[in-house]
C-alpha positions in Angstrom: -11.4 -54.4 25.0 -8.3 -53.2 27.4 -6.6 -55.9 26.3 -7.3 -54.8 22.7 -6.4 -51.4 23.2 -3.0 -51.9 24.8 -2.1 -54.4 22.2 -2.7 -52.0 19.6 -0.8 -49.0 21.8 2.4 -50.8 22.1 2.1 -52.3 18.5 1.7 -48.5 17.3 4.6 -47.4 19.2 6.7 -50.1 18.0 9.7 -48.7 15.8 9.2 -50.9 12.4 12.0 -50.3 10.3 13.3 -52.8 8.6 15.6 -51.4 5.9 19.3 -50.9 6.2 19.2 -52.6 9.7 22.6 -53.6 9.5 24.4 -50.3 8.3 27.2 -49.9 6.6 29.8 -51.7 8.4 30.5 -52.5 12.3 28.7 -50.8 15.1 31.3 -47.9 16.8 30.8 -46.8 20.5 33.1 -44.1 20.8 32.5 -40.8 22.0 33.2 -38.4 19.5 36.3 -35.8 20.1 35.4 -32.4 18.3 30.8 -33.1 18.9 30.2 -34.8 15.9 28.8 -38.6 15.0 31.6 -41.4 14.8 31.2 -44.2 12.2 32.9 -46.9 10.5 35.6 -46.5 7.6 35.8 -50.0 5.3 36.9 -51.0 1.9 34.2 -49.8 -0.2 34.4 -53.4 -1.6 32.7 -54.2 1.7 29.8 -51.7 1.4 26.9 -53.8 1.4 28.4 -56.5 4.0 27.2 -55.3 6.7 28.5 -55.8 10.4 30.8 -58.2 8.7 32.9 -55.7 7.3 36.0 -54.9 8.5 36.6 -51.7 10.5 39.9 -50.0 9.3 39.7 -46.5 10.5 37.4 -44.3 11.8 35.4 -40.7 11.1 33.8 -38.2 12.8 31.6 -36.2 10.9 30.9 -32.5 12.3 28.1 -30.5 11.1 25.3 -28.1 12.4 22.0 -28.8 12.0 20.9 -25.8 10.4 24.3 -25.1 8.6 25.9 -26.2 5.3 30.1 -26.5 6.3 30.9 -30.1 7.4 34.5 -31.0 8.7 35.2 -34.9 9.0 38.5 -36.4 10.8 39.9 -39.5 10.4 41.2 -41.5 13.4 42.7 -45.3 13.5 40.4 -48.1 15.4 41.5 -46.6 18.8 40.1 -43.2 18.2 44.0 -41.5 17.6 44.3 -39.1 14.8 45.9 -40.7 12.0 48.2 -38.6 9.5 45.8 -37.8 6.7 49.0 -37.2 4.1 48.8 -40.8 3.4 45.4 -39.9 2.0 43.6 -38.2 -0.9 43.7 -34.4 -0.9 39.9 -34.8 -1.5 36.8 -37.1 0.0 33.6 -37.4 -2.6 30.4 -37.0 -0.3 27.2 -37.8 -1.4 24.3 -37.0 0.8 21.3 -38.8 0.2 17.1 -38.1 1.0 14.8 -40.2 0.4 15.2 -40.5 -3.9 17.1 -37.7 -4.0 21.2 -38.3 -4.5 23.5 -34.8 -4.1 27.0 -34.7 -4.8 29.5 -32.6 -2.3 33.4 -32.4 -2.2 35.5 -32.1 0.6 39.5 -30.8 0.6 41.9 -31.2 3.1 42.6 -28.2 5.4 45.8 -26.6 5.2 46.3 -27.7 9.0 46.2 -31.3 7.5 44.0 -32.6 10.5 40.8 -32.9 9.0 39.0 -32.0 5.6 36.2 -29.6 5.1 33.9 -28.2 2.7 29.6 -27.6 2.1 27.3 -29.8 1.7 24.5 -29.6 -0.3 21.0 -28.0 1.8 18.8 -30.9 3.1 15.0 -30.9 2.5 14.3 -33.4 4.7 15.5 -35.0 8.1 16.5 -37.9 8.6 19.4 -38.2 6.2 22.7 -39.8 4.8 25.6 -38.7 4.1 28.5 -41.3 2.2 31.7 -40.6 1.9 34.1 -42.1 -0.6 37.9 -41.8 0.0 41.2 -43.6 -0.9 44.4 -44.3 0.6 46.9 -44.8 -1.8 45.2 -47.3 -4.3 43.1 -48.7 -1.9 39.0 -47.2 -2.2 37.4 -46.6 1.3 34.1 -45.8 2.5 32.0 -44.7 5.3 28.2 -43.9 5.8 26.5 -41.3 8.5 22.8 -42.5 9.1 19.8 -40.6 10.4 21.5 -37.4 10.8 19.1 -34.2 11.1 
């Protein structure tokens, strides 16, 4: 019956999620510069490959909890601001709850070092938020997971 019992315990406190295991690109490490969550920036061709896609930049996304204003900055793979003239003027977010899909926009800030805007209020934790951007003709993307 112990036996039983602890079986059951550790099953129960087992974390079962098998969906999206993989992400949205390779795993980043980095400690973020300005408190936010670091992720990785791919082609958006390479969306649903994985870890296998290829890491070309990456973003920190910067958001409070409770708040609505986001800030994102772009750096290259070694964590150094990149100059973000080369990008769009604008970044299409979509931030994404369990079936429901909300659409955001985000400009870049006169400084040109990062680009801000709202986001639309969450209902539920966790969340997503995706970002679509380009760089010249080329699309890119990059996904936050289970933010709160």
């Amino acid at each position: 019956m112990k036996i039983l019992s602890l079986c059951l315990m550790m099953f129960g406190t087992m974390n079962l999620s098998f969906s999206h295991d993989e992400g949205h690109g390779p795993a980043v490490k980095d400690y973020s510069r300005h408190g936010g969550k670091i992720t990785a920036v791919i082609a958006a061709s390479q969306a649903e490959s994985g870890k296998g896609a290829e890491l070309l930049y990456k973003a920190e996304l910067v958001h409070k909890s409770k708040k609505q204003d986001v800030k994102v900055y772009l750096y290259d793979k070694n964590m150094k601001a990149i100059d973000l003239s080369q990008f769009g003027k604008t970044i299409k977010g979509t931030q994404l709850e369990r079936k429901a899909k909300n659409e955001f926009e985000l400009k870049l800030d006169p400084s040109g070092k990062f680009y801000t805007g709202k986001r639309p209020k969450n209902k539920r934790v966790p969340f997503t938020i995706e970002l679509s951007l380009a760089k010249g003709d080329k699309k890119l993307f990059s996904a936050f997971e289970k933010l709160d």
